[in-house]
C-alpha positions as CSV (number, residue, x, y, z in Angstrom):
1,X,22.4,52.5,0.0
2,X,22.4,49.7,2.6
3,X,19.9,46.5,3.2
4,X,17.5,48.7,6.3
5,X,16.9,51.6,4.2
6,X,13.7,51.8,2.5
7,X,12.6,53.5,-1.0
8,X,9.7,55.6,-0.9
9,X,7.7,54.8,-3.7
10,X,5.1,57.2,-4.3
11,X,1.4,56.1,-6.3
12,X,-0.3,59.2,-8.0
13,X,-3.7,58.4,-9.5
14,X,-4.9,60.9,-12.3
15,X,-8.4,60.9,-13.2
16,X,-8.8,60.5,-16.9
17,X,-12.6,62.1,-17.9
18,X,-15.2,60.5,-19.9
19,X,-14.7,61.4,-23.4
20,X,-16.9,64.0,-24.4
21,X,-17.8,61.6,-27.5
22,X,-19.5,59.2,-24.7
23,X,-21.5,62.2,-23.2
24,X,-23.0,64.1,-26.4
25,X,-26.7,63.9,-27.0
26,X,-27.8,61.1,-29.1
27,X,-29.8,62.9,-31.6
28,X,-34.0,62.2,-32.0
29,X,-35.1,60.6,-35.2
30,X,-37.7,62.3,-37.0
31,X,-41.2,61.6,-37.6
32,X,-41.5,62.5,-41.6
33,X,-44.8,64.2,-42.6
34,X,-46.9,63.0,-44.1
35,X,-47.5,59.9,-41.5
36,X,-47.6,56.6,-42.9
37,X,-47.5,53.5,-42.2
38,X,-44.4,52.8,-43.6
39,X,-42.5,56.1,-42.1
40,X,-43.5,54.8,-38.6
41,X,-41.8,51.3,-39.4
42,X,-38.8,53.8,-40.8
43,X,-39.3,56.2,-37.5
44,X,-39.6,52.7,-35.1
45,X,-36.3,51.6,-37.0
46,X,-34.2,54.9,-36.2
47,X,-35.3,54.7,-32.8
48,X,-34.0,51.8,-32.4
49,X,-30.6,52.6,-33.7
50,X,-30.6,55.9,-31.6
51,X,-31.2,53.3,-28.8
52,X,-28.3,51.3,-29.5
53,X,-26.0,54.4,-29.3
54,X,-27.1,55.3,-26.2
55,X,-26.7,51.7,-24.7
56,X,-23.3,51.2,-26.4
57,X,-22.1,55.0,-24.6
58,X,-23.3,53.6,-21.7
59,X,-21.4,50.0,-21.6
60,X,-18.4,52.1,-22.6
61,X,-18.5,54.5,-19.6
62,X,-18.8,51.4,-17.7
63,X,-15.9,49.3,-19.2
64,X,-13.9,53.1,-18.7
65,X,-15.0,52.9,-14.8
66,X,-14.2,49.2,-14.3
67,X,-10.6,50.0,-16.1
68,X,-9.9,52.9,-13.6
69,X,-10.9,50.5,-10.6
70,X,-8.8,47.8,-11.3
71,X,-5.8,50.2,-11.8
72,X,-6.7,51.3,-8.3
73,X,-6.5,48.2,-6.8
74,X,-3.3,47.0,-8.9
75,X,-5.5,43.9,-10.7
76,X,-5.7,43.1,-14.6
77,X,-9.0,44.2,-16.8
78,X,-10.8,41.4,-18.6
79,X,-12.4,43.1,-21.9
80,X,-16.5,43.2,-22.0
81,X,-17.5,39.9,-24.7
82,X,-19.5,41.4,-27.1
83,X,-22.4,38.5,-28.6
Protein backbone atom coordinates (compact mmCIF):
# COMPACT_ATOMS: atom_id res chain seq x y z
CA UNK A 1 0.00 0.00 0.00
CA UNK A 2 1.56 3.33 -0.89
CA UNK A 3 1.44 7.04 0.86
CA UNK A 4 -1.87 8.40 -1.83
CA UNK A 5 -3.93 5.59 -1.23
CA UNK A 6 -6.69 6.00 1.20
CA UNK A 7 -8.42 3.43 3.76
CA UNK A 8 -12.10 3.42 3.75
CA UNK A 9 -13.17 3.36 7.05
CA UNK A 10 -16.65 2.67 7.41
CA UNK A 11 -18.94 4.05 10.77
CA UNK A 12 -22.17 1.79 11.43
CA UNK A 13 -24.37 3.14 14.15
CA UNK A 14 -26.79 0.42 15.81
CA UNK A 15 -29.59 1.65 17.79
CA UNK A 16 -29.62 0.03 21.10
CA UNK A 17 -33.56 0.25 22.54
CA UNK A 18 -34.75 1.41 25.82
CA UNK A 19 -34.81 -1.36 28.16
CA UNK A 20 -38.00 -2.61 28.54
CA UNK A 21 -37.35 -2.35 32.53
CA UNK A 22 -37.35 1.75 31.84
CA UNK A 23 -40.72 1.49 29.92
CA UNK A 24 -43.02 -0.94 32.25
CA UNK A 25 -45.94 0.63 34.13
CA UNK A 26 -45.13 1.94 37.40
CA UNK A 27 -47.72 0.33 39.41
CA UNK A 28 -50.67 2.56 41.45
CA UNK A 29 -50.59 2.29 45.21
CA UNK A 30 -53.69 1.45 46.85
CA UNK A 31 -56.08 3.22 48.82
CA UNK A 32 -56.76 0.59 51.83
CA UNK A 33 -60.38 0.46 53.07
CA UNK A 34 -61.40 1.43 55.56
CA UNK A 35 -60.06 5.28 54.95
CA UNK A 36 -58.18 6.80 57.61
CA UNK A 37 -56.35 9.26 58.37
CA UNK A 38 -53.43 7.46 58.80
CA UNK A 39 -53.83 5.15 55.48
CA UNK A 40 -53.92 8.44 53.51
CA UNK A 41 -50.52 9.55 55.12
CA UNK A 42 -49.47 5.64 54.13
CA UNK A 43 -51.36 6.04 50.50
CA UNK A 44 -49.65 9.92 50.11
CA UNK A 45 -46.22 8.06 51.12
CA UNK A 46 -46.52 5.24 48.20
CA UNK A 47 -47.40 7.77 45.91
CA UNK A 48 -44.61 9.38 46.41
CA UNK A 49 -42.31 6.50 46.00
CA UNK A 50 -44.22 5.42 42.79
CA UNK A 51 -43.26 8.98 41.80
CA UNK A 52 -39.78 8.64 42.29
CA UNK A 53 -39.73 5.55 39.99
CA UNK A 54 -41.17 7.12 37.38
CA UNK A 55 -38.81 10.27 37.56
CA UNK A 56 -35.71 8.05 38.02
CA UNK A 57 -37.00 5.90 34.48
CA UNK A 58 -37.20 8.97 33.04
CA UNK A 59 -33.56 10.56 33.91
CA UNK A 60 -32.34 7.20 32.83
CA UNK A 61 -33.85 7.24 29.30
CA UNK A 62 -32.41 10.52 29.22
CA UNK A 63 -28.79 9.77 30.40
CA UNK A 64 -29.30 6.54 27.59
CA UNK A 65 -30.20 9.30 24.80
CA UNK A 66 -27.42 11.72 25.76
CA UNK A 67 -24.93 8.52 25.76
CA UNK A 68 -26.10 7.53 22.12
CA UNK A 69 -25.55 11.29 21.01
CA UNK A 70 -22.31 11.80 22.09
CA UNK A 71 -21.22 8.45 20.34
CA UNK A 72 -22.68 10.03 17.31
CA UNK A 73 -20.78 12.91 17.36
CA UNK A 74 -17.46 11.05 18.55
CA UNK A 75 -17.37 13.21 22.21
CA UNK A 76 -16.88 11.70 25.81
CA UNK A 77 -20.22 11.29 28.34
CA UNK A 78 -19.95 13.07 31.63
CA UNK A 79 -22.21 10.83 34.14
CA UNK A 80 -25.60 12.70 35.60
CA UNK A 81 -24.44 13.82 39.65
CA UNK A 82 -26.89 12.52 41.68
CA UNK A 83 -27.54 15.01 45.20
Amino acid sequence: MGCSEKIKVQTRLIHEPVPQSLTNETPEPELKTPVTWGGIAIYADRLHDALDSCNADKRAISELNLKRLARQQGKEVKQHAEN
